[in-house]
DOLOKOL-841648 format. One line per field, with one value per atom (N, C-alpha, C, O): residue number from 1; atom name; residue in one letter; z negated, x, y. Coordinates in Angstrom, 2 decimals, always signed. Each point is the difference from the previous one (the first is absolute). Layout:
<marvexs>
n: (NUM:...)
atom: (CA:...)
res: (a:...)
pz: (Z:...)
px: (X:...)
py: (Y:...)
</marvexs>
This chain:
<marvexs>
n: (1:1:1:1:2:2:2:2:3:3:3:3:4:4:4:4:5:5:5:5:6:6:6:6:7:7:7:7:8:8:8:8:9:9:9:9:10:10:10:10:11:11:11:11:12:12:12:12:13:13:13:13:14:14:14:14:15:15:15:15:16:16:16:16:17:17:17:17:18:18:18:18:19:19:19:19:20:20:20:20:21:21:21:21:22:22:22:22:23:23:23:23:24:24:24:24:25:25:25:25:26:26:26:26:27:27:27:27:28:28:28:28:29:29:29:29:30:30:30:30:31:31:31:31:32:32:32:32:33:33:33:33:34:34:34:34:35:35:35:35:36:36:36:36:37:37:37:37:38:38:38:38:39:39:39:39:40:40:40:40:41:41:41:41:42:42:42:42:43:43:43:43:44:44:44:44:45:45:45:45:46:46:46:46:47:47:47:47:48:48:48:48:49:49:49:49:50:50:50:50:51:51:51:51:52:52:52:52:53:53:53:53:54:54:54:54:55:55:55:55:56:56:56:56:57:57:57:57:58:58:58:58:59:59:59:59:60:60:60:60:61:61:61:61:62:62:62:62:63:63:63:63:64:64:64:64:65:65:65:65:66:66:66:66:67:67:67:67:68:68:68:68:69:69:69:69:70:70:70:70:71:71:71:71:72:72:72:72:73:73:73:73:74:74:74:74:75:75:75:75:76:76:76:76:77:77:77:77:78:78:78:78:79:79:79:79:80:80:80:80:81:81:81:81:82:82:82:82:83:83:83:83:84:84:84:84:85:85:85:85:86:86:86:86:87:87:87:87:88:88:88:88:89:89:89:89:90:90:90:90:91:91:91:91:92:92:92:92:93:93:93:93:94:94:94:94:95:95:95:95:96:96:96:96:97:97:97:97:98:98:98:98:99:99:99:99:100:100:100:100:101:101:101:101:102:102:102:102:103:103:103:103:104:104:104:104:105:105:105:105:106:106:106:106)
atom: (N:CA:C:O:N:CA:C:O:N:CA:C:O:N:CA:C:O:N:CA:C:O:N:CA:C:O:N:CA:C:O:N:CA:C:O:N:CA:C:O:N:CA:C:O:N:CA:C:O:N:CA:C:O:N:CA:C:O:N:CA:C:O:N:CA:C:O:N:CA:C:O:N:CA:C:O:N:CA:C:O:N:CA:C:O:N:CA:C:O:N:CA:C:O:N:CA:C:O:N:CA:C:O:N:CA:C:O:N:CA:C:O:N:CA:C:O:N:CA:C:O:N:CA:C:O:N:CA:C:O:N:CA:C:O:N:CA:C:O:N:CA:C:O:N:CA:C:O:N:CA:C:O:N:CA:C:O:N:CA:C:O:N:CA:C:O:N:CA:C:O:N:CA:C:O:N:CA:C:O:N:CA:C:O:N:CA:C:O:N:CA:C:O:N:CA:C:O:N:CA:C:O:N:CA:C:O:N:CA:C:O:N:CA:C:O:N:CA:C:O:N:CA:C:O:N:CA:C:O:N:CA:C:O:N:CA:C:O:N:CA:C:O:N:CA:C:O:N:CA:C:O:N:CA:C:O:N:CA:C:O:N:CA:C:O:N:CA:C:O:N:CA:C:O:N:CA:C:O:N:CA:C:O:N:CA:C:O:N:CA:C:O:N:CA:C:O:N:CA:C:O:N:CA:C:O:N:CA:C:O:N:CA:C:O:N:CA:C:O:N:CA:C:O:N:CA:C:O:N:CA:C:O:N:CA:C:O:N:CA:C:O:N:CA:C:O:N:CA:C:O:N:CA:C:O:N:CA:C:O:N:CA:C:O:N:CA:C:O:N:CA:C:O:N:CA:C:O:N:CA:C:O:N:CA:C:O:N:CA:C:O:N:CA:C:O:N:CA:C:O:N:CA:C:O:N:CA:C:O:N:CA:C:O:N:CA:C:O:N:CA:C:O:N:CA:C:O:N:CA:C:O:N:CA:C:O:N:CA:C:O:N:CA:C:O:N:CA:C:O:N:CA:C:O:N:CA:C:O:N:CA:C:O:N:CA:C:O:N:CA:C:O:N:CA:C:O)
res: (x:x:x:x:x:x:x:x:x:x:x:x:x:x:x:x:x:x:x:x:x:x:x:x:x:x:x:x:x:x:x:x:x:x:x:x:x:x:x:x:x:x:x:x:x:x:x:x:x:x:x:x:x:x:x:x:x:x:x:x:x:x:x:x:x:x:x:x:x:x:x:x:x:x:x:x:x:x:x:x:x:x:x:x:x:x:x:x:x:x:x:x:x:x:x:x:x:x:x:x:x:x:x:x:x:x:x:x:x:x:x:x:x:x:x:x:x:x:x:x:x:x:x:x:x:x:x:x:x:x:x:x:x:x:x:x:x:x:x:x:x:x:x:x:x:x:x:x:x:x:x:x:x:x:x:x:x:x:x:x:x:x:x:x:x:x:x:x:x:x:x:x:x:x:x:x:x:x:x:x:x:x:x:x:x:x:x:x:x:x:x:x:x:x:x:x:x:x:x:x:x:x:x:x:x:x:x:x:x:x:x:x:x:x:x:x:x:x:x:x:x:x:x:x:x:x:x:x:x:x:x:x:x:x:x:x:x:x:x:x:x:x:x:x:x:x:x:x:x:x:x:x:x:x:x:x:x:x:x:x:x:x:x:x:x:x:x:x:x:x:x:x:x:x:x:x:x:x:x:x:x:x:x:x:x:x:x:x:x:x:x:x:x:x:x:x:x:x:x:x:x:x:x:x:x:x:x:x:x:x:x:x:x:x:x:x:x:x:x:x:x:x:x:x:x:x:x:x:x:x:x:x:x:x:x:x:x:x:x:x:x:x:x:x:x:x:x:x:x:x:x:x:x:x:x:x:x:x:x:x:x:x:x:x:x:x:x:x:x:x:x:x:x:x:x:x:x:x:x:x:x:x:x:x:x:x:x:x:x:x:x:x:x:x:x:x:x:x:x:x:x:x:x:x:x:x:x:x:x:x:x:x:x:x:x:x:x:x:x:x:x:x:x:x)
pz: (+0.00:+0.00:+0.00:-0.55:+1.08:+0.29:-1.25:-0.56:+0.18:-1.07:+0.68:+0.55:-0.87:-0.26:-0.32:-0.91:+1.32:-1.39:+0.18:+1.07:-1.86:+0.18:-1.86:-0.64:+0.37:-1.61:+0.15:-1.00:+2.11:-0.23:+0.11:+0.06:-0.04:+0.17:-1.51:-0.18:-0.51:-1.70:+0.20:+0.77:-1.60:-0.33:-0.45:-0.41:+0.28:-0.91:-1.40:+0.08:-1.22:-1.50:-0.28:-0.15:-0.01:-0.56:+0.39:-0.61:+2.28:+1.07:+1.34:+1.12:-1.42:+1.01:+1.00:+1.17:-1.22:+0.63:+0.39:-0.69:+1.84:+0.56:+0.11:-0.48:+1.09:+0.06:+1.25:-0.27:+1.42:+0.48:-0.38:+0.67:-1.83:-0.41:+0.14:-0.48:+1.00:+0.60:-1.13:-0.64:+0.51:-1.13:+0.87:+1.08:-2.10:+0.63:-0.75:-0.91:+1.80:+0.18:+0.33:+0.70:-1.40:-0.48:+1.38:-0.07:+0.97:+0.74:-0.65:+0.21:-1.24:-0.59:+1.31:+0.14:+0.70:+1.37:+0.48:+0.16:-0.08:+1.01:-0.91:+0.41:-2.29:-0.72:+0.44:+0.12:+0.01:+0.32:+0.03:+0.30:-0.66:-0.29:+1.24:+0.77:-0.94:+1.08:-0.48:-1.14:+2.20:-0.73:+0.69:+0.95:-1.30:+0.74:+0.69:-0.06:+1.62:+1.03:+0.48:+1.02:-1.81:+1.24:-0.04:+0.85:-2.05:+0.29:+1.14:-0.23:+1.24:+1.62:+0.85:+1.03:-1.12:+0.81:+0.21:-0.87:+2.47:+0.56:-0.44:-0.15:-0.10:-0.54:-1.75:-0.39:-0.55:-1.44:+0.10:+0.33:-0.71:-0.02:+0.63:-0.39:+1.35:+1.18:+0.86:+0.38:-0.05:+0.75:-0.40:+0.61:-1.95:-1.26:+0.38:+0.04:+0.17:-0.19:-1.16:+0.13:-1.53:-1.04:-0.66:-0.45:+0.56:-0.25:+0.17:-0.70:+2.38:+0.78:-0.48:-0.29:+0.03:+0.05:-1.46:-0.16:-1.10:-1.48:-0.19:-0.93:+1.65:-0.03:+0.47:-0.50:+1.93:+0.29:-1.04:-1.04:+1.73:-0.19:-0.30:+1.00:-1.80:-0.14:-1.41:-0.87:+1.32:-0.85:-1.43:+0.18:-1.06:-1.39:+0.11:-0.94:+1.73:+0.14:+0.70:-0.26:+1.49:+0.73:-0.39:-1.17:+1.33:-0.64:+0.91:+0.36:+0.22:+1.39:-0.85:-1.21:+2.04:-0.54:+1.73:+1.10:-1.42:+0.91:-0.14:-1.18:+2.11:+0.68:+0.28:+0.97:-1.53:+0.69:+0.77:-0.63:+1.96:+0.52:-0.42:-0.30:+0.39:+0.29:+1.09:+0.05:+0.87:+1.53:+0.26:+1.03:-2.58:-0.08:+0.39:+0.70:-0.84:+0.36:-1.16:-0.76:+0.85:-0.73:+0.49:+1.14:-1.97:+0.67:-1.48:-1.07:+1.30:-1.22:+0.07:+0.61:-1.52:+0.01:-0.87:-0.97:+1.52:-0.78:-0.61:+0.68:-2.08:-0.77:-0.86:-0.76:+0.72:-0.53:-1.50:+0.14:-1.33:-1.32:-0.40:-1.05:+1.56:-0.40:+1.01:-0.61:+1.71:+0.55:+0.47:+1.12:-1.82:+0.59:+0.80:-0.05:+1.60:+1.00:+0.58:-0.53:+1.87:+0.83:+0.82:+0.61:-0.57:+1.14:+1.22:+0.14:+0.80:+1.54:-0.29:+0.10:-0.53:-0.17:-1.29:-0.57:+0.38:-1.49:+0.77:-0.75:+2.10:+0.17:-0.37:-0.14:-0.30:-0.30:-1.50:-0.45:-0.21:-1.27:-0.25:-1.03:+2.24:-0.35:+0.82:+0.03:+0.46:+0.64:-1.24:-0.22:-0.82:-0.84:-1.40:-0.77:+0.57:-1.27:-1.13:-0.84:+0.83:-1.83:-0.19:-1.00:+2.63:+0.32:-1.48:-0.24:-0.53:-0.86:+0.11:-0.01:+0.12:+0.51:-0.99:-1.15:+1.37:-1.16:-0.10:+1.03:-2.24:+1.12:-0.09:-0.79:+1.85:+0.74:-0.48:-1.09:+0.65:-1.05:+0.81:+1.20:-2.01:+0.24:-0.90:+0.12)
px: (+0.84:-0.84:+0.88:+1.10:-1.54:+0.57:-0.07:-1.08:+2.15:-0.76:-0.90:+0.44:-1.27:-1.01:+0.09:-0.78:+1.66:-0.24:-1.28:-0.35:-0.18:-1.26:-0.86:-0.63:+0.82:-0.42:-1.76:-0.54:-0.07:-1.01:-0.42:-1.15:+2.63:-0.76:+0.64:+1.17:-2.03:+0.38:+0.04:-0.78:+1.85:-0.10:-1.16:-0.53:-0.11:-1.33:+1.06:+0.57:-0.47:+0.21:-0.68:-1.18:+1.60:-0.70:-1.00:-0.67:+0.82:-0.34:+0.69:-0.51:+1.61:+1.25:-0.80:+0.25:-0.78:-0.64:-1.20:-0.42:-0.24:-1.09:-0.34:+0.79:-1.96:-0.41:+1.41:+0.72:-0.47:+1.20:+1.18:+0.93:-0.82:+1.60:+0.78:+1.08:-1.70:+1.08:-0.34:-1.05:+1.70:+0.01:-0.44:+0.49:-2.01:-0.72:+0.71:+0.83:-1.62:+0.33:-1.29:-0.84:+0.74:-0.92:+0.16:+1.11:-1.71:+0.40:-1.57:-1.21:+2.36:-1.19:-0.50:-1.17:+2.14:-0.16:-2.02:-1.03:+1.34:-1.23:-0.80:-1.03:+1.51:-1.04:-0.21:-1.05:+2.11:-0.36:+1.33:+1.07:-1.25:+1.28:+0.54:-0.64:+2.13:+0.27:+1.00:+0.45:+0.03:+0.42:+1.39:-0.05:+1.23:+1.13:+0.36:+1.20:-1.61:+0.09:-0.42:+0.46:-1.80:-0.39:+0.72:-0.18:+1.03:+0.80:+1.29:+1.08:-1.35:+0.46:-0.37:+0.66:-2.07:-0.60:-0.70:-0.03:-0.49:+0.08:-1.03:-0.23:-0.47:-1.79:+0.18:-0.61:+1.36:+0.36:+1.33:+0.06:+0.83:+1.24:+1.18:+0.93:-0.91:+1.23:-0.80:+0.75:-1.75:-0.10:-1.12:-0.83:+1.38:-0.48:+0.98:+1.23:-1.89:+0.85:-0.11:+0.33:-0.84:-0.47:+1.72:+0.37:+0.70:+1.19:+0.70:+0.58:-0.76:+0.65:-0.16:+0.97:-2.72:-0.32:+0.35:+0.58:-0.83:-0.15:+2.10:+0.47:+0.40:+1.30:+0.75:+0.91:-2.04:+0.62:-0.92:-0.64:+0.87:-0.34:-2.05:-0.70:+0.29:-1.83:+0.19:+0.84:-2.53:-0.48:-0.57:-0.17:+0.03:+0.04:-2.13:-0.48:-0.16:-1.34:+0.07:-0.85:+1.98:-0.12:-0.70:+0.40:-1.24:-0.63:-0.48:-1.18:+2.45:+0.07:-1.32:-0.03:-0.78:-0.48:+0.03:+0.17:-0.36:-0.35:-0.60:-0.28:-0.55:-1.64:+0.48:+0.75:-0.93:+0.06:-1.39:-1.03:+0.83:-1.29:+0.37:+1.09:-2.46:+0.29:+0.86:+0.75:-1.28:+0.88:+1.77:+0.66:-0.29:+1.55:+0.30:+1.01:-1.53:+0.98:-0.51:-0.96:+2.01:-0.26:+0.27:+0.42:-0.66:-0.05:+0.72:+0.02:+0.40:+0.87:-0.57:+0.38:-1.37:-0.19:+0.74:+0.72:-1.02:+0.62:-0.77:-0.36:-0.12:-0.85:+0.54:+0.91:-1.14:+0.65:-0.97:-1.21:+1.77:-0.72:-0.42:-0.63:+0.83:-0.11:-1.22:-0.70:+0.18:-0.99:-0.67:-0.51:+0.43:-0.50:-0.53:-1.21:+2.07:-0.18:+1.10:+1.08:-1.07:+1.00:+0.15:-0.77:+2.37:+1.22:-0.01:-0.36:+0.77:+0.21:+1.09:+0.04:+1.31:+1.39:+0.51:-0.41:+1.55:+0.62:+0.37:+0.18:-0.06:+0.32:-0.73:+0.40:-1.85:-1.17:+0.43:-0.25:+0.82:+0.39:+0.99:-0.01:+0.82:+0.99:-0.53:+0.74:-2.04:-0.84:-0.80:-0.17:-0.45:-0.67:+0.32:+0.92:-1.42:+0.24:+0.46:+0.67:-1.09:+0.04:+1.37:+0.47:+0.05:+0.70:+1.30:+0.50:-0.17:+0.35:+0.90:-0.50:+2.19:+0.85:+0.07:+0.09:-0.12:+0.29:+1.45:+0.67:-0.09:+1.35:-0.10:-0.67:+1.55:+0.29:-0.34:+0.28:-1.01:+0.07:+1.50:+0.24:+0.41:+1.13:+0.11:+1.00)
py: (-1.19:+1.19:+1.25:+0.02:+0.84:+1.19:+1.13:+0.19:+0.46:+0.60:+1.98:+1.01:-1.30:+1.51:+0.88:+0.27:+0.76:+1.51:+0.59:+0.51:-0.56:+0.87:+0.29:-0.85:+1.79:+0.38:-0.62:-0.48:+0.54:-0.38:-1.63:-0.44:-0.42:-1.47:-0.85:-0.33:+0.18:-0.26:-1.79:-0.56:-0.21:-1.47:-0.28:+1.03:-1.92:-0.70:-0.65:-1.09:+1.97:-1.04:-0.64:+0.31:-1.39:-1.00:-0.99:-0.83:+1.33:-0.51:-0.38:-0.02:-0.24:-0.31:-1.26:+0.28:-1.05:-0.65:-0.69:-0.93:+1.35:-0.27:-1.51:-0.81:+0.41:-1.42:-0.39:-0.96:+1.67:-0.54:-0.03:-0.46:+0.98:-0.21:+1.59:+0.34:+0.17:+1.47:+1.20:-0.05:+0.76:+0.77:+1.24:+0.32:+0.64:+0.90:+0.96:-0.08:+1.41:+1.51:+0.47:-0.56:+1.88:+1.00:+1.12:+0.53:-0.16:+1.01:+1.06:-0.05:+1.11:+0.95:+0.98:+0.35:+0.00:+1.08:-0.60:+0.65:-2.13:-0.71:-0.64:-0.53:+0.47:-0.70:-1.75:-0.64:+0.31:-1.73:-0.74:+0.53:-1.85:-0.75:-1.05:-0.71:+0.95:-0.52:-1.00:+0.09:-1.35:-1.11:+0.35:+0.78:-1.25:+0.57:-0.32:+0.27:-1.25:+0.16:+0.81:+0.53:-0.09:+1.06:+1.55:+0.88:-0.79:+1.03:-0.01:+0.53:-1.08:-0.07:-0.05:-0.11:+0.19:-0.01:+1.83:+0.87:-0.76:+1.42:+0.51:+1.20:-2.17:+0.90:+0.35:+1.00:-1.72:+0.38:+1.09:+1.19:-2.04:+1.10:+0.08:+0.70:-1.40:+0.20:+1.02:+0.90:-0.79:+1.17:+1.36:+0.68:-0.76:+1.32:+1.42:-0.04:+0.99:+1.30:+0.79:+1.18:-1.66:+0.40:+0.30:+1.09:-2.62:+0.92:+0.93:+0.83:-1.20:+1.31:+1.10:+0.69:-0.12:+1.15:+0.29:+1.07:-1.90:+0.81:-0.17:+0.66:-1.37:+0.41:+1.69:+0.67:-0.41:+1.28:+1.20:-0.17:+1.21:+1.26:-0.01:-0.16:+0.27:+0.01:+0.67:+0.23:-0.02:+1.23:-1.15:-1.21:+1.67:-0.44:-0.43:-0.64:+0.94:+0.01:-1.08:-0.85:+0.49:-1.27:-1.18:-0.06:-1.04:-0.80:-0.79:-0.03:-0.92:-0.91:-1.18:-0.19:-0.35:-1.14:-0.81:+0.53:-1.74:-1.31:-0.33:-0.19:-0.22:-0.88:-1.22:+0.02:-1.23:-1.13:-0.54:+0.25:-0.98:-0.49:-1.55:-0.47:-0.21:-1.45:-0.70:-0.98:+2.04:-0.74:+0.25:+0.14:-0.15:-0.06:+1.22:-0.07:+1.61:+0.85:+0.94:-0.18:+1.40:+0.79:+1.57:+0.18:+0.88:+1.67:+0.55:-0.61:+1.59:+0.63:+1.80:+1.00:-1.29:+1.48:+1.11:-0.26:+1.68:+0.95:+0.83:+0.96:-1.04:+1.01:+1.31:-0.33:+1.32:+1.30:-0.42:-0.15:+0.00:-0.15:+1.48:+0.08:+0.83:+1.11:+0.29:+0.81:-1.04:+1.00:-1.06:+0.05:-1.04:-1.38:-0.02:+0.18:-0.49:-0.13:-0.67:+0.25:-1.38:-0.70:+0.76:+0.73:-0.98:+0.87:-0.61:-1.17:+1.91:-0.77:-0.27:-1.23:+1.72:-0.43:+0.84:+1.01:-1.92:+1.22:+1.35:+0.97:-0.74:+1.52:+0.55:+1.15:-1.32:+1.05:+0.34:+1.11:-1.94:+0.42:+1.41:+0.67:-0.42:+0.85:+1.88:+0.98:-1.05:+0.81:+0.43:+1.19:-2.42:+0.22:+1.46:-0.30:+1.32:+1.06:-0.47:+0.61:-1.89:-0.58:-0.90:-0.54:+0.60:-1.34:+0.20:+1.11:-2.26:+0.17:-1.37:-1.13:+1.46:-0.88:-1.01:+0.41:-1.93:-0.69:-0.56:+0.04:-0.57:-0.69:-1.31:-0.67:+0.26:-1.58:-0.80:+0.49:-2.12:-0.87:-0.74:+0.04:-0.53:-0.61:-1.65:-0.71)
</marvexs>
């Protein structure tokens, strides 16, 4: 398994293993648990931009969440917590009055 940076995908304590054997993960961004294969796969977190984006430059209101569907895919939205409303891209954040720089998670 590959390892994940992402502040938003937490271990399961005390729950390291599922009825298959594989030890789950909490993705708080999308609210649902994932078993750790599927953290390689493109619809969970090989093809997530939730790191990308909360590593660079975003505004402290940023508040990426993920949609998972049944039919194996998923969408990564961008919500401003402050004017509760979804972004077309984080550039709208730095256009925004309130925009209020956060720094990097590392």
């Amino acid at each position: 398994m590959k390892a994940v940076n992402c502040i938003y995908l937490i271990p399961e304590v005390g729950k390291e293993q599922g009825g298959d054997g594989q030890a789950r993960y909490r993705c708080l961004a999308g609210k649902v648990m994932l078993a750790a294969a599927d953290l390689e796969e493109e619809w969970a977190c090989a093809g997530c931009t939730i790191p990308a984006i909360m590593n660079a430059e975003h505004c402290l209101y940023l508040e990426p969440l993920k949609r998972f569907f049944n039919s194996g895919e998923s969408v990564v939205v961008l919500m401003c917590s402050l004017n509760d409303r979804v972004l077309p891209s984080v550039a709208a954040c730095h256009q925004c009055p309130t925009y209020t720089r956060a720094a990097p998670s590392t």
